[in-house]
PyMOL Python script that loads the backbone (N, CA, C, O; Angstrom):
from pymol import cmd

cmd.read_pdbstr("""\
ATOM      1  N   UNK A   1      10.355  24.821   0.404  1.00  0.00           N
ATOM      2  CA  UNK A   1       8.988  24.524   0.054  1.00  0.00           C
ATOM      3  C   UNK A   1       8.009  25.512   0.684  1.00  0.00           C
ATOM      4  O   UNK A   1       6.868  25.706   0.263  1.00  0.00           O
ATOM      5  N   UNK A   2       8.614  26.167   1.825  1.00  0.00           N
ATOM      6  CA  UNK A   2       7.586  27.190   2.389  1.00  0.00           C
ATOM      7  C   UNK A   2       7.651  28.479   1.870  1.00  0.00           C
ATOM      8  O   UNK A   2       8.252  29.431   2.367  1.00  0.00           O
ATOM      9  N   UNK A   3       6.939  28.455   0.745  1.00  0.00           N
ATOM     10  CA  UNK A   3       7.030  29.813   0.364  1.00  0.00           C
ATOM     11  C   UNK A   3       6.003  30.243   0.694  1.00  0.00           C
ATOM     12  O   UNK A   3       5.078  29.570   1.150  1.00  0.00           O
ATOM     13  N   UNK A   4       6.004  32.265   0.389  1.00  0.00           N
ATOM     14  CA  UNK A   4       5.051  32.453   1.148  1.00  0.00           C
ATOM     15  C   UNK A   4       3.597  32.417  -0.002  1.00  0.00           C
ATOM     16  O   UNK A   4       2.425  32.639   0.302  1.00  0.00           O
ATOM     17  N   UNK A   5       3.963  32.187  -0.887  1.00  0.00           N
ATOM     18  CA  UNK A   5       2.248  32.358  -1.231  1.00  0.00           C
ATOM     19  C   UNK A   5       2.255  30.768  -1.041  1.00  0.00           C
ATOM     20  O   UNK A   5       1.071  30.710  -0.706  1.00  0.00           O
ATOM     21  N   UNK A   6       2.682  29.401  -0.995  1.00  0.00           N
ATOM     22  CA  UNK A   6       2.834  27.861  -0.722  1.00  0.00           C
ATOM     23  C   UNK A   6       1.784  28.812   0.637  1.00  0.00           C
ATOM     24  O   UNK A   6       0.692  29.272   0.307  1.00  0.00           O
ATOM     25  N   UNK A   7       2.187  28.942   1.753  1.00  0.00           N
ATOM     26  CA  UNK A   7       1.677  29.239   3.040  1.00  0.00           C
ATOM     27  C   UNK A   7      -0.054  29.968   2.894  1.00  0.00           C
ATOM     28  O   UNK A   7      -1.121  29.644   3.416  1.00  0.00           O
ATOM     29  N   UNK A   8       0.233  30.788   2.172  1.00  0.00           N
ATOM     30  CA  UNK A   8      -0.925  31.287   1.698  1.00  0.00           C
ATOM     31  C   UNK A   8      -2.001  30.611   1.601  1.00  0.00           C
ATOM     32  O   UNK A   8      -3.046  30.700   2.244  1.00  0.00           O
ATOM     33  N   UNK A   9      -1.510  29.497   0.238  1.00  0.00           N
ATOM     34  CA  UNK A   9      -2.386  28.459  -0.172  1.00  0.00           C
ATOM     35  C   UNK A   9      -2.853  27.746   0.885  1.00  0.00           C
ATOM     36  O   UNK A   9      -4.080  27.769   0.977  1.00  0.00           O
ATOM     37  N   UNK A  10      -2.090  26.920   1.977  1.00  0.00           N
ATOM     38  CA  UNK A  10      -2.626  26.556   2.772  1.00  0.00           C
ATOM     39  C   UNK A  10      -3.807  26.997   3.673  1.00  0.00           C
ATOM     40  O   UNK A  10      -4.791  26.358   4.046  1.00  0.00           O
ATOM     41  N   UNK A  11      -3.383  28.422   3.941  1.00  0.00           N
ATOM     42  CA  UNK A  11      -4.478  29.194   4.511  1.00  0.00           C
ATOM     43  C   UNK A  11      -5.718  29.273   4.098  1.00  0.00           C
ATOM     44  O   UNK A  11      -6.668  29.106   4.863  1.00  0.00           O
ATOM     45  N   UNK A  12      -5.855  29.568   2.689  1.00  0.00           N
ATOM     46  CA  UNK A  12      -6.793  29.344   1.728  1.00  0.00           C
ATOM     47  C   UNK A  12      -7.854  27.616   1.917  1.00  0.00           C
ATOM     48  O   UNK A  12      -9.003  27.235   1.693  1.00  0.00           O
ATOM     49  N   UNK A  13      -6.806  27.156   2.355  1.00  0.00           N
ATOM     50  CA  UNK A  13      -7.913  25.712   1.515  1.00  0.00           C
ATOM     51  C   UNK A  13      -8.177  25.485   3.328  1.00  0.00           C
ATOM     52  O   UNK A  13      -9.087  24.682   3.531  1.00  0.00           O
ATOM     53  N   UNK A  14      -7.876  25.754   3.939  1.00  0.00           N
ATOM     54  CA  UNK A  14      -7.998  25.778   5.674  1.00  0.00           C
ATOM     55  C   UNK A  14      -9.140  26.706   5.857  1.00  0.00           C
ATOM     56  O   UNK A  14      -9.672  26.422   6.930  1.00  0.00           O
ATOM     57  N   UNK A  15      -9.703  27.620   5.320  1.00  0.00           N
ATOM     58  CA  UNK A  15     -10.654  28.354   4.940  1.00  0.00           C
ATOM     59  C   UNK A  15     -10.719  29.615   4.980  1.00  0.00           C
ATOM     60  O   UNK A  15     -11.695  30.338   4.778  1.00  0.00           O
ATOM     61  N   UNK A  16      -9.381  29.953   5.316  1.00  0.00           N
ATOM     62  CA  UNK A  16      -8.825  31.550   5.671  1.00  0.00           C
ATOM     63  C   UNK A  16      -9.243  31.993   4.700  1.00  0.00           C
ATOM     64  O   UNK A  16      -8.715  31.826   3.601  1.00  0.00           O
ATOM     65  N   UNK A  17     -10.696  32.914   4.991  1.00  0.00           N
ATOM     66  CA  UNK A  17     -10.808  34.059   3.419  1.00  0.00           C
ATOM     67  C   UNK A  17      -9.416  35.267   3.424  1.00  0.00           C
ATOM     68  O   UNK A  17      -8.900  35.505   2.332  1.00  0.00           O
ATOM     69  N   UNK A  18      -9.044  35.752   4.279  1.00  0.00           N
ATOM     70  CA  UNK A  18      -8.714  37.276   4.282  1.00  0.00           C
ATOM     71  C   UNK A  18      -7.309  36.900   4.574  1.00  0.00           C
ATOM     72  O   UNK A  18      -6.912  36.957   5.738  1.00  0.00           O
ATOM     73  N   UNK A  19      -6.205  36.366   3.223  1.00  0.00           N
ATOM     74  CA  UNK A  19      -5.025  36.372   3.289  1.00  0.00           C
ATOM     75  C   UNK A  19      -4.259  37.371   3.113  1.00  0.00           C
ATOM     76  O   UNK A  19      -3.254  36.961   2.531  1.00  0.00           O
ATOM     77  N   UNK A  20      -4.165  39.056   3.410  1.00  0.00           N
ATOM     78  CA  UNK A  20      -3.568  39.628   2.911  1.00  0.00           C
ATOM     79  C   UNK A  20      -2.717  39.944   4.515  1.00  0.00           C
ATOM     80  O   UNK A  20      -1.524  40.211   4.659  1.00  0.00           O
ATOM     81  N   UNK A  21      -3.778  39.807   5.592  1.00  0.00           N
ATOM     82  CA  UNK A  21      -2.654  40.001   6.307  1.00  0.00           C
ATOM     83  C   UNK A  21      -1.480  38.674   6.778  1.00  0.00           C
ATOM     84  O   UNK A  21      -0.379  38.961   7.247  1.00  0.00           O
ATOM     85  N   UNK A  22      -1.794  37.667   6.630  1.00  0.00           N
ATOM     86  CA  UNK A  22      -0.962  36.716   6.904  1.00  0.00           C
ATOM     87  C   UNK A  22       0.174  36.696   5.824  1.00  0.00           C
ATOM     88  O   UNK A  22       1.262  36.168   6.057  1.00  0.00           O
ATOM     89  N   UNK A  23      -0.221  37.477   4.277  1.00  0.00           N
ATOM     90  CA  UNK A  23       0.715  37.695   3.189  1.00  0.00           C
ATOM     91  C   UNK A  23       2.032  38.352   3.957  1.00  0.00           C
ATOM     92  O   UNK A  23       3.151  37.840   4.015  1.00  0.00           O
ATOM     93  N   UNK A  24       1.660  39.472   4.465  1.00  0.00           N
ATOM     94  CA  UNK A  24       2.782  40.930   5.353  1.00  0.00           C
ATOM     95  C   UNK A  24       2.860  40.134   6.027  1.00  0.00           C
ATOM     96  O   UNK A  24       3.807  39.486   5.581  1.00  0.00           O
ATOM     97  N   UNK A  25       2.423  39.529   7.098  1.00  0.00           N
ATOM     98  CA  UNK A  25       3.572  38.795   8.294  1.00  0.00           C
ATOM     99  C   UNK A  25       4.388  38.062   8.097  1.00  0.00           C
ATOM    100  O   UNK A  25       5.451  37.972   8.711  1.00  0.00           O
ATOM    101  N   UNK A  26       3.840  37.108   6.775  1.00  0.00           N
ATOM    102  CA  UNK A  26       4.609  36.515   6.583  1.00  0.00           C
ATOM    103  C   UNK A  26       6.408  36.801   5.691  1.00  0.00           C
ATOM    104  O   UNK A  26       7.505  36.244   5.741  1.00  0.00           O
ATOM    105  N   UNK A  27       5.737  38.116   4.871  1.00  0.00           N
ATOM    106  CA  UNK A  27       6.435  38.748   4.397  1.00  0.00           C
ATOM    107  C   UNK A  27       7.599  39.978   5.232  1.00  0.00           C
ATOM    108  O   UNK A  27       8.624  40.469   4.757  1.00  0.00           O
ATOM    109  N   UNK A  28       7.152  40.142   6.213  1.00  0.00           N
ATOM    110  CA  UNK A  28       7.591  40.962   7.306  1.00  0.00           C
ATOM    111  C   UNK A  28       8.503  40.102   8.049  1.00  0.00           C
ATOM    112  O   UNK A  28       9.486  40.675   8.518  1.00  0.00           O
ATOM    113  N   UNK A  29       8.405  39.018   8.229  1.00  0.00           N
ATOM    114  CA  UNK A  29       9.105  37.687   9.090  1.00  0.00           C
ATOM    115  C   UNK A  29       8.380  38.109  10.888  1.00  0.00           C
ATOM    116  O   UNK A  29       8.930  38.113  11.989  1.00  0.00           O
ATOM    117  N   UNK A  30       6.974  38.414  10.469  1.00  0.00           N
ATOM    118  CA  UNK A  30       6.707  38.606  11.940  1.00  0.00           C
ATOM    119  C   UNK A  30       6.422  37.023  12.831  1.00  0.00           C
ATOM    120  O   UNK A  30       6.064  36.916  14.004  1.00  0.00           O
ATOM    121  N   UNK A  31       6.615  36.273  12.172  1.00  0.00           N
ATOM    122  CA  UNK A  31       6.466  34.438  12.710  1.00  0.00           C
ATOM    123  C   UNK A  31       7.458  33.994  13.110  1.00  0.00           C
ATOM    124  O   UNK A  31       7.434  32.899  13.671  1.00  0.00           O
ATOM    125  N   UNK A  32       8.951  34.882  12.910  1.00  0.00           N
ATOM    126  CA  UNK A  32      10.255  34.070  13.047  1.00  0.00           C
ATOM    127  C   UNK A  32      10.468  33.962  14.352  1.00  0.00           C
ATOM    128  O   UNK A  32      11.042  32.941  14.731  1.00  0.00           O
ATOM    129  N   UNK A  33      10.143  34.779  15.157  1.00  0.00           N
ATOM    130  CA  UNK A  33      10.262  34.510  16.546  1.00  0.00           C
ATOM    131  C   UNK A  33       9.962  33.330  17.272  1.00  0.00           C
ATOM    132  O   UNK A  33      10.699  32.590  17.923  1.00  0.00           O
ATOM    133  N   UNK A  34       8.607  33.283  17.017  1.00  0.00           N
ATOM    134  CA  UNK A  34       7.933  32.146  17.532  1.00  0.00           C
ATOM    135  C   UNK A  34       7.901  30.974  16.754  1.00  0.00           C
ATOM    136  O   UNK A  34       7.416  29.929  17.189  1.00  0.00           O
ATOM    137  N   UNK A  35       8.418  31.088  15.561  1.00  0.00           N
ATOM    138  CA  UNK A  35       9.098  29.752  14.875  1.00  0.00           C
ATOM    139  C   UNK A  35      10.576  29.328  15.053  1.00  0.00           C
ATOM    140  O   UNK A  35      10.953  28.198  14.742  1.00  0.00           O
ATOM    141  N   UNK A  36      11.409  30.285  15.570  1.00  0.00           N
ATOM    142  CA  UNK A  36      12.702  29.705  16.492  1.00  0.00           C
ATOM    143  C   UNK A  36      12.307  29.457  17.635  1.00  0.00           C
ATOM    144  O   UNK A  36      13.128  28.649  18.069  1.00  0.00           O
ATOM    145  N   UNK A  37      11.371  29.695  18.591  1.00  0.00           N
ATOM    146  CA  UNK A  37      11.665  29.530  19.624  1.00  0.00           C
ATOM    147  C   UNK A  37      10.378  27.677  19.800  1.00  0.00           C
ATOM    148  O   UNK A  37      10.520  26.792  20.645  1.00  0.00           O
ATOM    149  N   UNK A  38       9.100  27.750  18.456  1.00  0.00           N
ATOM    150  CA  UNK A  38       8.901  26.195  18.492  1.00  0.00           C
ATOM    151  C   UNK A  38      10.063  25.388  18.413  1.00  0.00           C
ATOM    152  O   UNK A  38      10.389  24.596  19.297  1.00  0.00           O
ATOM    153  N   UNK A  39      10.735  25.594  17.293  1.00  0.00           N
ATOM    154  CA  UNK A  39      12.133  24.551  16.710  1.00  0.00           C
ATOM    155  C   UNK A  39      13.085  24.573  18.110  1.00  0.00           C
ATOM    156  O   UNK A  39      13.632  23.527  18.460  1.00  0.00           O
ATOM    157  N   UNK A  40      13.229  25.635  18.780  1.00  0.00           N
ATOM    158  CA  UNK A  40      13.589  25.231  20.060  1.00  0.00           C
ATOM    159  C   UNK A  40      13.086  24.621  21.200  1.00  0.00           C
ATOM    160  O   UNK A  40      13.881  24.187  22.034  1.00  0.00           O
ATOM    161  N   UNK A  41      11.912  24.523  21.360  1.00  0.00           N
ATOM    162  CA  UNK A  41      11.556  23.808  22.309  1.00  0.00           C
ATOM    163  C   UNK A  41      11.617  22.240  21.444  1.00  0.00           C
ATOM    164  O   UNK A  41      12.017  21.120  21.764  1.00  0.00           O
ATOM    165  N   UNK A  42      11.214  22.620  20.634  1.00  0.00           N
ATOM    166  CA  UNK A  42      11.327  20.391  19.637  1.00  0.00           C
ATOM    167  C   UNK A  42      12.450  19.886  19.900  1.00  0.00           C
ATOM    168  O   UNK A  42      12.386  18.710  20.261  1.00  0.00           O
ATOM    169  N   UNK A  43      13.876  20.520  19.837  1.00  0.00           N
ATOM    170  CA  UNK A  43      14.892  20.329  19.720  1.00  0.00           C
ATOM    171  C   UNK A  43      15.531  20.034  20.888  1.00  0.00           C
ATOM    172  O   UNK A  43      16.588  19.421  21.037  1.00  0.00           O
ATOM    173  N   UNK A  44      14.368  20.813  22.207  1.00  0.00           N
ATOM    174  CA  UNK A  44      14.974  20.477  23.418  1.00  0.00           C
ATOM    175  C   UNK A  44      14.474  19.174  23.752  1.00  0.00           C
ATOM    176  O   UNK A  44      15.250  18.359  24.251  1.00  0.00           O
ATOM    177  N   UNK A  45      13.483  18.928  23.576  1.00  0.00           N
ATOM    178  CA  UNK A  45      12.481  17.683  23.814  1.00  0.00           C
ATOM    179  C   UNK A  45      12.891  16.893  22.826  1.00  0.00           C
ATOM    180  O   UNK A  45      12.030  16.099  22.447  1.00  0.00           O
ATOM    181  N   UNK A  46      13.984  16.840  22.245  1.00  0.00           N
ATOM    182  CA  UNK A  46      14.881  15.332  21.477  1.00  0.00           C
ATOM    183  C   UNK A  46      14.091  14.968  19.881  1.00  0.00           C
ATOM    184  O   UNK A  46      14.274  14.013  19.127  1.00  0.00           O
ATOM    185  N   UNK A  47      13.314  15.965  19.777  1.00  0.00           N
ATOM    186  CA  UNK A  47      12.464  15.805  18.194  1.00  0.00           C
ATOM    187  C   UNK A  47      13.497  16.483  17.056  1.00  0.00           C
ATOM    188  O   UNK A  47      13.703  17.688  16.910  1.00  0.00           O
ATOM    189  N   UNK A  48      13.839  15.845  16.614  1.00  0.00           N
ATOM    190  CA  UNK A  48      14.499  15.515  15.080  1.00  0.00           C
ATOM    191  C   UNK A  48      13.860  15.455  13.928  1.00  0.00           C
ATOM    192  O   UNK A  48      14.351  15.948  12.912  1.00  0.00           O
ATOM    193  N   UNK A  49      13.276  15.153  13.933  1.00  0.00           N
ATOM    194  CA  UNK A  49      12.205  14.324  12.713  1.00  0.00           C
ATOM    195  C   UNK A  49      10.508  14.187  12.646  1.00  0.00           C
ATOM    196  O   UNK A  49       9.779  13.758  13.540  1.00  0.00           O
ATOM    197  N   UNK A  50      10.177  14.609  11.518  1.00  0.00           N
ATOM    198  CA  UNK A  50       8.850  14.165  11.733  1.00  0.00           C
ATOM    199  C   UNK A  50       8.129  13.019  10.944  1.00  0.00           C
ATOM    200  O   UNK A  50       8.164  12.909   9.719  1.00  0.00           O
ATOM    201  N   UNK A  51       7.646  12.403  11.577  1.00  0.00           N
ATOM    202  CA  UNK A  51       6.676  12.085  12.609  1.00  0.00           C
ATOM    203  C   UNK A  51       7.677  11.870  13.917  1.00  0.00           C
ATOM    204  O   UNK A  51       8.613  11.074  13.833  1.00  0.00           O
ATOM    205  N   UNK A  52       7.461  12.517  14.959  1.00  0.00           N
ATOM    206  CA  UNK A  52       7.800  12.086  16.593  1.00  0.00           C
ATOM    207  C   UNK A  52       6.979  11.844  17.487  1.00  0.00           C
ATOM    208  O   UNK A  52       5.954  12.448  17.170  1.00  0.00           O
ATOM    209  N   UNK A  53       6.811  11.259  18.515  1.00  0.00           N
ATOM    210  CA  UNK A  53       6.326  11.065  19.175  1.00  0.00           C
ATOM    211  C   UNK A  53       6.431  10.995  20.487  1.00  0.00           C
ATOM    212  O   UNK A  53       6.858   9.843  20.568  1.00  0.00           O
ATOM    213  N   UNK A  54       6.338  11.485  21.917  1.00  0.00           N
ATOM    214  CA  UNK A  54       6.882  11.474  22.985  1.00  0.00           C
ATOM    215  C   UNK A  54       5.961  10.570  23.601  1.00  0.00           C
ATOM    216  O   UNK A  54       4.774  10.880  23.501  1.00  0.00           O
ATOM    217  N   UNK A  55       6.283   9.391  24.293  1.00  0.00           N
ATOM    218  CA  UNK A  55       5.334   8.775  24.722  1.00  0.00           C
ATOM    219  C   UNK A  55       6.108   8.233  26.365  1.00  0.00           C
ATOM    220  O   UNK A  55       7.140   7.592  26.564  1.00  0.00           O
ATOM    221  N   UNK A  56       4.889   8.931  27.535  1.00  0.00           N
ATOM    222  CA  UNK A  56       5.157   8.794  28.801  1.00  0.00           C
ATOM    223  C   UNK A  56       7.231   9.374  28.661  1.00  0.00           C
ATOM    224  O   UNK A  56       8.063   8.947  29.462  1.00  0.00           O
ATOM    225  N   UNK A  57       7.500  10.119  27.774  1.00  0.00           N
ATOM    226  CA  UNK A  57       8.955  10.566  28.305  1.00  0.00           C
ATOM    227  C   UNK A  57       9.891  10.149  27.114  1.00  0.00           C
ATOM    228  O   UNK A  57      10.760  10.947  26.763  1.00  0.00           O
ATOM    229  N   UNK A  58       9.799   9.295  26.661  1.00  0.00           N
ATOM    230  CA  UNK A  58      10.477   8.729  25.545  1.00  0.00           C
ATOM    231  C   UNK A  58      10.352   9.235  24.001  1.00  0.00           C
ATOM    232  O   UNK A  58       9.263   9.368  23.442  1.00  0.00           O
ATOM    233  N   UNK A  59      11.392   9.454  23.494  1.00  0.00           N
ATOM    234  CA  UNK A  59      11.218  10.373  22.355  1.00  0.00           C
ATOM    235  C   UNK A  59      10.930   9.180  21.004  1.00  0.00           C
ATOM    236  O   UNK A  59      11.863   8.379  20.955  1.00  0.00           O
ATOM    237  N   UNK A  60      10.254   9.019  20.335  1.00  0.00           N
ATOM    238  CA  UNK A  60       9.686   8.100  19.263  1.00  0.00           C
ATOM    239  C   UNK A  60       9.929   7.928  17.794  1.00  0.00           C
ATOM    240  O   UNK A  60       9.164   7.031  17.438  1.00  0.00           O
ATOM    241  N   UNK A  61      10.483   8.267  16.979  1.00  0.00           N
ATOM    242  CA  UNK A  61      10.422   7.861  15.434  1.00  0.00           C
ATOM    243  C   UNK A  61       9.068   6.805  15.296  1.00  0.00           C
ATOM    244  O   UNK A  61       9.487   5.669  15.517  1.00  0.00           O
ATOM    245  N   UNK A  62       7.749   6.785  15.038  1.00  0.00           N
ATOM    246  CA  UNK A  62       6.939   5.812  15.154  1.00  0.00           C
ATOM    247  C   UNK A  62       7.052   4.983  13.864  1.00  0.00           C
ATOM    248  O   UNK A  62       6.497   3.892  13.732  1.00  0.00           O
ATOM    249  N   UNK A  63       8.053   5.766  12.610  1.00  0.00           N
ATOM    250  CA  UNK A  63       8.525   5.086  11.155  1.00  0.00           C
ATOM    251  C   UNK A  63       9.373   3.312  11.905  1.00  0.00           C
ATOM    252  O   UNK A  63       9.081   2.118  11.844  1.00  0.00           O
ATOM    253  N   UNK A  64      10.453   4.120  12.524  1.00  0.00           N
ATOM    254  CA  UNK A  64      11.640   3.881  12.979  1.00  0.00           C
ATOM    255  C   UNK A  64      11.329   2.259  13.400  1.00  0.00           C
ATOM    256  O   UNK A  64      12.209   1.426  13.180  1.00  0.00           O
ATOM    257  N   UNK A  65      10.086   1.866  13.992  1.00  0.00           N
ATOM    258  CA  UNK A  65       9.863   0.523  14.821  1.00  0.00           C
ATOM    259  C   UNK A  65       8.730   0.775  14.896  1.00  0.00           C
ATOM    260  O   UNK A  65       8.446   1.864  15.393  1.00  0.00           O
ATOM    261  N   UNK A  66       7.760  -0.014  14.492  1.00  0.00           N
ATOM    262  CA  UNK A  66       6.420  -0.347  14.910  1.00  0.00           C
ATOM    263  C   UNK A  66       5.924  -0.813  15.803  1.00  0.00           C
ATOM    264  O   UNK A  66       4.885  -0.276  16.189  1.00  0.00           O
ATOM    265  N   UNK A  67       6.432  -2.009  16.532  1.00  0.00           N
ATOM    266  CA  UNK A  67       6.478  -2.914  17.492  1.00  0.00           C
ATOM    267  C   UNK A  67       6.879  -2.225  18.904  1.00  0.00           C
ATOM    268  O   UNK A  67       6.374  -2.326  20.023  1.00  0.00           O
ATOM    269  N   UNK A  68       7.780  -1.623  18.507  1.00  0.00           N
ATOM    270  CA  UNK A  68       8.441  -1.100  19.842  1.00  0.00           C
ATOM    271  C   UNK A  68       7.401  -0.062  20.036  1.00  0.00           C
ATOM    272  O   UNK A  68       6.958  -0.150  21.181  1.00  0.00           O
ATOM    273  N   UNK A  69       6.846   0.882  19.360  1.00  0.00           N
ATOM    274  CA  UNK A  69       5.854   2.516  19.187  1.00  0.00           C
ATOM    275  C   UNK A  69       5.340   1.187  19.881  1.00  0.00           C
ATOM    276  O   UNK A  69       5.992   0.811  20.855  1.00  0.00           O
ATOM    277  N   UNK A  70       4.383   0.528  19.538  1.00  0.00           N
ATOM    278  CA  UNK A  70       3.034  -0.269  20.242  1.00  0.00           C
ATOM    279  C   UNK A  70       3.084  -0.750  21.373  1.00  0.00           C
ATOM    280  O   UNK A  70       2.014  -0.861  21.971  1.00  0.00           O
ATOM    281  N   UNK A  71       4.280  -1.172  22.009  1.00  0.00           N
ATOM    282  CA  UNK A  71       4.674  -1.341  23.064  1.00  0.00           C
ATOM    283  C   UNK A  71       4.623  -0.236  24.301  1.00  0.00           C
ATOM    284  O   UNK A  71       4.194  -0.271  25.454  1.00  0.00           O
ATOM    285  N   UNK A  72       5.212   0.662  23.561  1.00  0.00           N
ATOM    286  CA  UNK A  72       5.811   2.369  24.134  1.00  0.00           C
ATOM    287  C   UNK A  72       4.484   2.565  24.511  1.00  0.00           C
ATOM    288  O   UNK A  72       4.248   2.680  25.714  1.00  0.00           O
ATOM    289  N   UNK A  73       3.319   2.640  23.475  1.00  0.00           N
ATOM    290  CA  UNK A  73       1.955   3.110  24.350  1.00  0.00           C
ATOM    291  C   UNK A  73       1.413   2.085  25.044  1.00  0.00           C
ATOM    292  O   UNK A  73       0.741   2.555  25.962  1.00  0.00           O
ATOM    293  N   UNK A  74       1.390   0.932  25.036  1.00  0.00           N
ATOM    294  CA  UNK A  74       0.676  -0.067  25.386  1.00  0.00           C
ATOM    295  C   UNK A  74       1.157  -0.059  27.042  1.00  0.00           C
ATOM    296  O   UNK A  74       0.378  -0.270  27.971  1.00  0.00           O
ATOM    297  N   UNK A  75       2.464   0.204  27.172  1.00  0.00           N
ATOM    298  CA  UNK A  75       3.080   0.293  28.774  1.00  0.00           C
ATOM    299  C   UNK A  75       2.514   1.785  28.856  1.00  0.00           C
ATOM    300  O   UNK A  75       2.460   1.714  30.084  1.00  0.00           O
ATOM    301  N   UNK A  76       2.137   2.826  28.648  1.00  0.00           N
ATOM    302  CA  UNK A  76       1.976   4.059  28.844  1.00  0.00           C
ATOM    303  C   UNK A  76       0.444   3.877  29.072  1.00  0.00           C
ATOM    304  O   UNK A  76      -0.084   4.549  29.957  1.00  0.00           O
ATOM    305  N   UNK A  77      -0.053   3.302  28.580  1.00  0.00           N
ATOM    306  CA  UNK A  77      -1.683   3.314  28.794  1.00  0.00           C
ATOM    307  C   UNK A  77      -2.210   2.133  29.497  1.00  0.00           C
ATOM    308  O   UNK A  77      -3.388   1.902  29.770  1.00  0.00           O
ATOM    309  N   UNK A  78      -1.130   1.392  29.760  1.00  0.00           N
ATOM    310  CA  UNK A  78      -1.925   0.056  30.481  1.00  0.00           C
ATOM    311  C   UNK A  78      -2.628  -0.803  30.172  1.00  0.00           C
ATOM    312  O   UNK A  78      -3.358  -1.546  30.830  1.00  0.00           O
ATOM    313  N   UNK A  79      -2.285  -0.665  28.484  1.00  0.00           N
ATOM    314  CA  UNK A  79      -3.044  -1.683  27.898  1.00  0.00           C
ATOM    315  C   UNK A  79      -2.979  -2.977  27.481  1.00  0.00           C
ATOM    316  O   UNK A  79      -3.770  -3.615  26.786  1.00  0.00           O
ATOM    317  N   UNK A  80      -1.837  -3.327  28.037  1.00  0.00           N
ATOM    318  CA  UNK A  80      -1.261  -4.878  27.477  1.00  0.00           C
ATOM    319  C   UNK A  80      -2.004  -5.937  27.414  1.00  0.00           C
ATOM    320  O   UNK A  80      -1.532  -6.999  27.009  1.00  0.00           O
TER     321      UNK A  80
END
""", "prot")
cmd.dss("prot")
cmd.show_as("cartoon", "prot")
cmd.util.cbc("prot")
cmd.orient("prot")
């Protein structure tokens, strides 16, 4: 789904007038670096899936359980 003019578009409606250089980087693969090394840090920090959520340490699916997510912050923020 990420193609690069898909990426483009985004840029576009985000308000990026001047897509030609994000066209070449993207076309260049000058992002791959720092897009293996995000997917690596997610991957170290137990994120699988999105939506995640890390809350006070705990890795989240907030789909996954509702009750429990509300809990997870409610002990994290002291809000019970």
């Amino acid at each position: 789904w990420a193609t690069t003019e898909r990426l483009v578009e985004f840029a576009q409606a985000a308000g990026v007038s001047e897509t030609a250089s994000i066209r070449t980087a993207i076309q260049e693969n000058q992002y791959d670096d720092a897009l293996r090394a995000t997917d690596n840090a997610a991957s170290d920090s137990g994120v699988d899936a999105t939506p995640t959520l890390l809350i006070d340490g705990t890795t989240v699916n907030p789909l996954g359980n509702e009750e429990r997510t509300r809990q997870l912050i409610e002990d994290a923020t002291g809000s019970n």
